[in-house]
DRENVO-624715 format. One record per atom (N, C-alpha, C): residue in three letters; y, z, x. Coordinates in steps of 0.001 Angstrom, whole numbers, plus 500000, padded with zeros to 6 digits. Each point is the difference from the previous one (the first is absolute). Layout:
residues N
ALAYZX...
***
This chain:
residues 234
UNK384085289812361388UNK500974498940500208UNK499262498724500405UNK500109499146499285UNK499186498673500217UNK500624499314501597UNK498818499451500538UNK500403499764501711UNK499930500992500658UNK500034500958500048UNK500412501685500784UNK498414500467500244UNK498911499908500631UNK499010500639500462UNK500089501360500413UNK498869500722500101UNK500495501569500611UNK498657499929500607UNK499888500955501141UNK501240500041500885UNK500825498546500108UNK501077500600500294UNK501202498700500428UNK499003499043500913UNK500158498376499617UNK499704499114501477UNK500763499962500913UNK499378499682501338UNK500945499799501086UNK499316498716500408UNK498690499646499885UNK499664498845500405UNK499132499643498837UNK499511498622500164UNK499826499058498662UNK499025498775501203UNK498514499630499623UNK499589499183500052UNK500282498891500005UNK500272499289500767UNK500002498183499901UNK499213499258500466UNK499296498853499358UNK499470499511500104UNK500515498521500346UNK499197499637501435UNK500496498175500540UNK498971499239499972UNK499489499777499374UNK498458499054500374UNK498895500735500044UNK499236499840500975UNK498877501552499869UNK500901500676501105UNK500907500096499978UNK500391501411500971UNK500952500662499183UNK499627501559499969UNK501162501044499252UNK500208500837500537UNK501449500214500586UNK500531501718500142UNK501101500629499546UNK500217500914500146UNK500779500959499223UNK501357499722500803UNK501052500043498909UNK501624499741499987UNK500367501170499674UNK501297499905500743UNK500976501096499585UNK500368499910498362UNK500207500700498964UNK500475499675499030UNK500460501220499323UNK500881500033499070UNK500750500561498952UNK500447499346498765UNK499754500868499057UNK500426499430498495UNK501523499642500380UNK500501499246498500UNK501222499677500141UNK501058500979499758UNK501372499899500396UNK500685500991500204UNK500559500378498625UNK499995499414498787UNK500489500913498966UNK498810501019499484UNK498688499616500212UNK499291500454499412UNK499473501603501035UNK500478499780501273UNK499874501102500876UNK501275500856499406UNK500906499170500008UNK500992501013499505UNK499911500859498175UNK499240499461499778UNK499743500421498545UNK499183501057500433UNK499387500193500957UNK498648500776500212UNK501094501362500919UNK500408500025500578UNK501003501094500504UNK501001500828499143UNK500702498905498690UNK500189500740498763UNK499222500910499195UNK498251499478500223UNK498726500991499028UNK500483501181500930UNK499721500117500928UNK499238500805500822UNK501372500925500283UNK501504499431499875UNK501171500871499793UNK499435501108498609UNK499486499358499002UNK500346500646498988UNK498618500926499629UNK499469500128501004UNK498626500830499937UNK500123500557501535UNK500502499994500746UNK500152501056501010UNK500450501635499772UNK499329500597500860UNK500469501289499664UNK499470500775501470UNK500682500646500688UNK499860501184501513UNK499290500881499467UNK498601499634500562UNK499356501727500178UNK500471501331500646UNK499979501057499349UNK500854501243500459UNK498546501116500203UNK499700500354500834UNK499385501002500484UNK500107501473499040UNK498523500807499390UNK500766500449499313UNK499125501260500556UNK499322500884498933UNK499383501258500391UNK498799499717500561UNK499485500738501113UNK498474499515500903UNK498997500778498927UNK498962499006499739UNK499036500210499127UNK499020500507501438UNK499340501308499894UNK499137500857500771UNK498747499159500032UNK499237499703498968UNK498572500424499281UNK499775497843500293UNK500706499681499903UNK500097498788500058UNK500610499060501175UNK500548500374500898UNK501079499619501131UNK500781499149499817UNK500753500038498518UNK500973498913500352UNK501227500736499376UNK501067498810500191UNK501506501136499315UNK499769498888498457UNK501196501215499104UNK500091499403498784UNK500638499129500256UNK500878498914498869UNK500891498915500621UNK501233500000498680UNK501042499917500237UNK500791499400499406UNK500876499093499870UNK500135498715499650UNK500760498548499946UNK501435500003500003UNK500858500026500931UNK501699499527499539UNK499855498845500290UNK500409499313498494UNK500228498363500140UNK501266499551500025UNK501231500804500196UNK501234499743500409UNK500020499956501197UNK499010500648501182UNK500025500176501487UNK499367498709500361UNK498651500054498883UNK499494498585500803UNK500111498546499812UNK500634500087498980UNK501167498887499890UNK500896499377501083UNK500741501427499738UNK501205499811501628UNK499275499530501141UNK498817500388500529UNK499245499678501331UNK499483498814500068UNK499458499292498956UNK499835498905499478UNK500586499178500530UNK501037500131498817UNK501736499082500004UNK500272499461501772UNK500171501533500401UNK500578499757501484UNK499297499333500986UNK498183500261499688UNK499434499157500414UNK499898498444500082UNK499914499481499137UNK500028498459499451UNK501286499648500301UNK501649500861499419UNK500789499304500939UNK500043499986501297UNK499565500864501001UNK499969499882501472UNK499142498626500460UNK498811499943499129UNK499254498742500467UNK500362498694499664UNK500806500044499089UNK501143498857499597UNK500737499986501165UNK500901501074500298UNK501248499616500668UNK499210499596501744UNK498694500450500672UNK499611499579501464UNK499674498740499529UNK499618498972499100UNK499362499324499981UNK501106498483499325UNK501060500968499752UNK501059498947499710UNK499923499300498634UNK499264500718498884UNK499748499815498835UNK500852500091499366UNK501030498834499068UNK501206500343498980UNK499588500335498811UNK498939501766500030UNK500238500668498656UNK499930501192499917UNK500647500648499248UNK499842501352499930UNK499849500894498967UNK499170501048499919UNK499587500638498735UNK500834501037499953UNK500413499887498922UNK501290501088499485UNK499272501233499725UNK500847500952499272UNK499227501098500035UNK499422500449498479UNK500356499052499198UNK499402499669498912UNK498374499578499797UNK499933499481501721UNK498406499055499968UNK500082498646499659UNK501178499718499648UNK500073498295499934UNK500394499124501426UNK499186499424500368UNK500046499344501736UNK501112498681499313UNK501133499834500307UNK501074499253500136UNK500122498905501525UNK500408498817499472UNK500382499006501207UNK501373500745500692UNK500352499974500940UNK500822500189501083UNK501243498668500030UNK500815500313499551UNK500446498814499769UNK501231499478501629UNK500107499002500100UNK501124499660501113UNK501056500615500193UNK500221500935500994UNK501358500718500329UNK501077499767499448UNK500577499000499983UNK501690499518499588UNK499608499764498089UNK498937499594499645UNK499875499362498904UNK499806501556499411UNK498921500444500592UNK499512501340499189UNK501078501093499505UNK501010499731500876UNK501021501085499988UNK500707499591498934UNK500522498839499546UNK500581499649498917UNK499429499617498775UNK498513499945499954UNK499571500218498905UNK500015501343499760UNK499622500976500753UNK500583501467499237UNK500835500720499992UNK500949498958500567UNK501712501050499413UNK500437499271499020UNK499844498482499819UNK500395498966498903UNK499789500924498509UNK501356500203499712UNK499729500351498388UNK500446499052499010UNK499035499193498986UNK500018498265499042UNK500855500948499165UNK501856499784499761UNK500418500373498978UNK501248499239500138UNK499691498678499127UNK500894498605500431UNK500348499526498407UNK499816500853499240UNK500722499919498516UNK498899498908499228UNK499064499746500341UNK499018499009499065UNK498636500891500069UNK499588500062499161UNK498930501093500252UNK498322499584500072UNK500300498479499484UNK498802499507500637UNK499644499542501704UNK501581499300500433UNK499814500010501469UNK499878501579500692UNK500330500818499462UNK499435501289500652UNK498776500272499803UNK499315499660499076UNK498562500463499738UNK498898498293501060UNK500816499246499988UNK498982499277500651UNK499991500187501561UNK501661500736500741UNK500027500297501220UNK498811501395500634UNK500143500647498613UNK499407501110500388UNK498592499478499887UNK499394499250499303UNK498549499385499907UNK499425499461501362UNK501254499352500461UNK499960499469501054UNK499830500928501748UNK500847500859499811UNK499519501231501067UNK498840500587499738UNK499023500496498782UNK499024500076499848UNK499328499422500326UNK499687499052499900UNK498684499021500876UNK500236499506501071UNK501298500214500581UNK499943499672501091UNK499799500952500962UNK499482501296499957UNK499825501006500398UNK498311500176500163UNK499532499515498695UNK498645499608500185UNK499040499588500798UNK499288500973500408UNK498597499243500976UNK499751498869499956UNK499220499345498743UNK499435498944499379UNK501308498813500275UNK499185498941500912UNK501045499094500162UNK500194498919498983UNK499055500079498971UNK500068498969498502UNK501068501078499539UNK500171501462499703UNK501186500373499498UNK501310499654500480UNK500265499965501261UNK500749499461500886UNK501021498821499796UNK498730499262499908UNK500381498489499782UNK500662500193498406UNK499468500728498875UNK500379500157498576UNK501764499995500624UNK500501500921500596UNK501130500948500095UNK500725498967500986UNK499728499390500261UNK500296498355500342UNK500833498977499443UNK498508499938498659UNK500412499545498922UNK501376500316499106UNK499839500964500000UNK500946500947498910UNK501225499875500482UNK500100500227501607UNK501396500189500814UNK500846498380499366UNK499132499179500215UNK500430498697499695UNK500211499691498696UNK499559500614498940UNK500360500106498316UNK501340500470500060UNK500154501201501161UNK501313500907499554UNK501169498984500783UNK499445499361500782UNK501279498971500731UNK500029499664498772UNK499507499083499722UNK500405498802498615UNK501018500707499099UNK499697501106499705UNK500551500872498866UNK501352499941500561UNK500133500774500888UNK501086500659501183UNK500906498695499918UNK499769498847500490UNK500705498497499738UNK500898499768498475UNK499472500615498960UNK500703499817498560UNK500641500899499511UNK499933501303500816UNK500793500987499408UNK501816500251499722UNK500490498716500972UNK501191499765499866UNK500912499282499261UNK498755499107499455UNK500300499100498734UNK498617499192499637UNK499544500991499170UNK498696499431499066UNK499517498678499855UNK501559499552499202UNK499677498695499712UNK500329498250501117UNK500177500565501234UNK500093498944500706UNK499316500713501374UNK499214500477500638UNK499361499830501488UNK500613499861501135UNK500163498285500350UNK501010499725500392UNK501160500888500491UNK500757500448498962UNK501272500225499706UNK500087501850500518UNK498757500415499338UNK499771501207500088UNK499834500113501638UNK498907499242500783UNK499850500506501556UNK501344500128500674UNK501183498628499517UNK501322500170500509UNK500576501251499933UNK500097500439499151UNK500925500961499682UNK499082501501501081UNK498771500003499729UNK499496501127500444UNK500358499358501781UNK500189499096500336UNK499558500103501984UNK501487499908499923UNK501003499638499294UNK501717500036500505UNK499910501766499601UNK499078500838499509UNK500856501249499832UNK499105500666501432UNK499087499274500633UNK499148500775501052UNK500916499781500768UNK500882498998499954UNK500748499574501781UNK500851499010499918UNK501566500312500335UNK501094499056499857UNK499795499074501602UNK499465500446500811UNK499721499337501338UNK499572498493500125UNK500396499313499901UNK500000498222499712UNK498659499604500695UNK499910500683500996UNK498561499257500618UNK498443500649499693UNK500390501881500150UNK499023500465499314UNK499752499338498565UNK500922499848499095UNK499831499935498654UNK498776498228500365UNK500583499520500469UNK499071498520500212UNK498859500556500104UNK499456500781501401UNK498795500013500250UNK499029501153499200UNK501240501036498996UNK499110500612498659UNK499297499014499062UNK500919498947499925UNK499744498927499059UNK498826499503500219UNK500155499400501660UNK498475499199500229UNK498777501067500507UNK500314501238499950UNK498676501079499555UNK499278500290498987UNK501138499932498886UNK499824499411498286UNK499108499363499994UNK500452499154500119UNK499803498356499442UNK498506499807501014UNK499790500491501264UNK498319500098500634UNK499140501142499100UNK500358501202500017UNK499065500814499444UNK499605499328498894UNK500717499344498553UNK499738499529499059UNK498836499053499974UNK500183499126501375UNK499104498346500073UNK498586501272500570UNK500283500866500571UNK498640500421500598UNK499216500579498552UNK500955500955499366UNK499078500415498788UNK499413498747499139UNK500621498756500095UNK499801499457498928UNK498832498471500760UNK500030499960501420UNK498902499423500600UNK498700500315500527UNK499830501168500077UNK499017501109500182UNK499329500581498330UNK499069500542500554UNK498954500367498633UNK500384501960500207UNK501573500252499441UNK500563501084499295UNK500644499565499136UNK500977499515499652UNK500330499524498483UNK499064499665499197UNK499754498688500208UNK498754499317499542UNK498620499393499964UNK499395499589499683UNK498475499740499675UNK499785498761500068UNK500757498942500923UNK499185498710499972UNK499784499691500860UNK498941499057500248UNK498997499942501069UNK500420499039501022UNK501423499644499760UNK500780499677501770UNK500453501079500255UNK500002501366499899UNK500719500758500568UNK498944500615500827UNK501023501000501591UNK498946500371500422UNK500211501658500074UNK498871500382500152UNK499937501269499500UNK500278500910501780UNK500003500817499258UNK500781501210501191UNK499032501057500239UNK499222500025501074UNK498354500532500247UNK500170501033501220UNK500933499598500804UNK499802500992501379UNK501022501191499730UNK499700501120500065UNK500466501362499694UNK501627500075500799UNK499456499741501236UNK501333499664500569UNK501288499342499755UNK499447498196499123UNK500929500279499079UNK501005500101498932UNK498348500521499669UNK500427500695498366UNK501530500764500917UNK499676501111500577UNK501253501435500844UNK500972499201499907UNK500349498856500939UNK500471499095500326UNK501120499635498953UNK499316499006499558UNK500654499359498450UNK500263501570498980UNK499802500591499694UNK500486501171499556UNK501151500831500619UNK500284499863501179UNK500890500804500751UNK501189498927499920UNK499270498902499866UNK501459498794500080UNK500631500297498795UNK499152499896499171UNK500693500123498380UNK500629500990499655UNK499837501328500415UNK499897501125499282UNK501192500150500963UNK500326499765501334UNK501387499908500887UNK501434499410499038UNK499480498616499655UNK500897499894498981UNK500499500200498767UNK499217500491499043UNK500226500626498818UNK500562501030500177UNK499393500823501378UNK500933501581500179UNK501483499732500141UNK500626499183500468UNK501027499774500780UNK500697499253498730UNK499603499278499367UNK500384499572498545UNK500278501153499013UNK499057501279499642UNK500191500794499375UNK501235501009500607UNK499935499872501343UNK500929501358500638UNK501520499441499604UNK500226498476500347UNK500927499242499780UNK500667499920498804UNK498923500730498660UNK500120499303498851UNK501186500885499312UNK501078499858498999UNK500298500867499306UNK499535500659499532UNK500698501247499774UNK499388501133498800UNK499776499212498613UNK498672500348499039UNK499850499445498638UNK501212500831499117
***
């Protein structure tokens, strides 16, 4: 694995002028985590087997379903003392930990809202946002904010406008909520479209701190849910 030394580093040379000493250090965290996936999928529990006389040792035999499991339980225990949001399933794939309230409704949320591309981009969208890798993250970001746009025309194609009306009078006859759905609208939109997730030009500013990426994702994805739950049957 390129970057990954063996034995593992724990400290790393630095150099200040003519003076150098050794730092605490560790590779970066996807690439450690890539390295706990190898070593999932090549583990295996030594099992004690018949005592060889003539030689003094026992035979051996490998369960790699046992040492898997010991593994697994290992790395998550040192996750969970250390307050690490990830966890390796029992597949061997180490997964982000996602935010309590958010996490829970991305996996009971089932995308079946009668358009079958906004279901395939919601579900794209829980995929990477589940993701370690915080450039995937940010992708599923992206996407959440494609599926707003979409989500905005589904009520009438050919006018926008016309279409958000109809979808926030069927979320809520409540005169004041319905206002301040409106001006949640009408902000999420200016954020996708002033920020570097919609688009690519170089007044916009881009969205870098992980926090929030969560953030701005939990805002969005709050309202589309509540739009879809609201929505008629197709």
């Amino acid at each position: 694995m390129p970057g990954l030394n063996w034995p593992l580093e724990t400290t790393r040379l630095e150099e200040d002028g003519f003076l150098s000493q050794r730092q605490p250090f560790a590779p970066d965290t996807p690439l450690l985590l890539d390295f706990m996936e190898f070593v999932y999928a090549a583990v295996a529990k030594p099992i004690l087997g018949k005592h060889h006389d003539s030689f003094s040792h026992h035979h051996l035999t490998f369960d790699q379903e046992a040492g898997r499991e010991e593994f697994r339980a290992t790395v998550n225990r040192i996750f969970a003392r250390n307050g690490v949001a990830f966890e390796m399933l029992s597949v061997g794939r180490v997964v982000r930990v996602l935010p309590p309230v958010l996490g829970e409704d991305l996996k009971r949320t089932l995308f079946r809202n009668g358009d079958r591309t906004l279901d395939n981009m919601l579900e794209e969208c829980r995929t990477k946002f589940s993701d370690r890798n915080p450039l995937v993250r940010r992708e599923a970001l992206e996407r959440l904010w494609d599926a707003w746009e979409r989500l905005k025309s589904l009520a009438d194609p050919s006018d926008k406008k016309k279409s958000v009306k109809i979808i926030l009078d069927t979320v809520t006859s409540e005169p004041l909520l319905r206002v301040r759905l409106e001006a949640e609208a009408v902000e999420l939109t200016s954020i996708g479209n002033s920020h570097l997730i919609r688009h690519s030009e170089v007044n916009q500013v881009p969205v870098i701190d992980v926090d929030h990426v969560d953030y701005l994702f939990h805002r969005l994805f709050a309202m589309i849910q509540l739009v879809l739950r609201k929505k008629e049957p197709a």
